[in-house]
N, C-alpha and C positions, 0 to 999 in steps of 0.2 A: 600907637603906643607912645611914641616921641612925645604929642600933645599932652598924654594922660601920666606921664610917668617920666615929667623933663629932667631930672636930676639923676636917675637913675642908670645904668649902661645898658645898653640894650648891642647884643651881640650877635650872629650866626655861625653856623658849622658846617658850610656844606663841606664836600668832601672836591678838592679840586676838578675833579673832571667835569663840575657844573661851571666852570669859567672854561670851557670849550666851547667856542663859536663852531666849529666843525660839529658835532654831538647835538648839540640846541640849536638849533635853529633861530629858535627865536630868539636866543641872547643867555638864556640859562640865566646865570649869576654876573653877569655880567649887563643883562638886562634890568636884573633888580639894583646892582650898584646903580644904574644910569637912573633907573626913576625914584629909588628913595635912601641910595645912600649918603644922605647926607643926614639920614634920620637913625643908621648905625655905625655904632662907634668903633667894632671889628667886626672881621670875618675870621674864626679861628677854624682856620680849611686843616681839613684831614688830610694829610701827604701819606695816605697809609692804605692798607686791604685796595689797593688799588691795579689786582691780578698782575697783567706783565709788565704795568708803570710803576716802575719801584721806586720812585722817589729816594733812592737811597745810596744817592754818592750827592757830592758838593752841585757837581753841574746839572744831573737831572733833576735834584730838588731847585735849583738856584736860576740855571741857565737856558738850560734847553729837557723838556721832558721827552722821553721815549716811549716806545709801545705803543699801546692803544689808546691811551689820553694823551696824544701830541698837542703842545699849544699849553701847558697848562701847567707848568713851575712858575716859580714864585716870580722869575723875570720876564717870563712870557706873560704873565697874568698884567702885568704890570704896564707891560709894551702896551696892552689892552685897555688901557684907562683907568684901572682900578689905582686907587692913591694908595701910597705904600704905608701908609699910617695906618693902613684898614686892614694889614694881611700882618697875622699872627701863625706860624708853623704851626700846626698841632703833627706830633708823633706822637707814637707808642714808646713807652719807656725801654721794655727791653723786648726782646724776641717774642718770647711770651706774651706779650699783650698784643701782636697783631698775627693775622692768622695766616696770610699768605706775604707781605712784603711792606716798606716802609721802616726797618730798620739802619741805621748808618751807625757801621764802626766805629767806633770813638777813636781808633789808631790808625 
């Protein structure tokens, strides 16, 4: 796509727990950063519906994630090679838009 469409952004969405080296084996998203990230310009990861990984205080979206997707906040993702220019938060705006977890208080 990068060749066919150079001027354009080309983006993806996975939802973080594809940047789990424990989960993938094979590298998940962290596999695809190493072989053609240099061909997208983010990754707008979903920090959301991610059952008992709530993503939804400063340090488990930031520092260290909990639950079942261990390894896979924004600075864990990051320990992992992924360049920080490429990681974009996606949340849900408010409670209503996700169905089990990924909201953080504004207070």
């Amino acid at each position: 796509m990068r060749k066919r469409l150079p001027q354009h952004i080309i983006s993806h969405a996975p939802q973080a727990p594809y940047f789990s080296s424990t989960h993938y084996k094979n590298g998940g998203y962290l596999f695809v950063d190493k072989r053609i990230g240099q061909s997208i310009d983010f990754y707008n990861v979903q920090f959301y519906n991610q059952e008992s990984t709530g993503y939804d205080s400063y340090r488990g979206l930031f520092i260290e994630s909990d639950g079942w997707a261990l390894g896979t906040s924004v600075g864990e993702i990051l320990k992992k090679g992924v360049h920080p220019d490429k990681i974009v938060v996606g949340k849900p705006v408010g409670k209503g838009d996700a169905y089990n977890s990924g909201c953080v208080d504004l207070r």
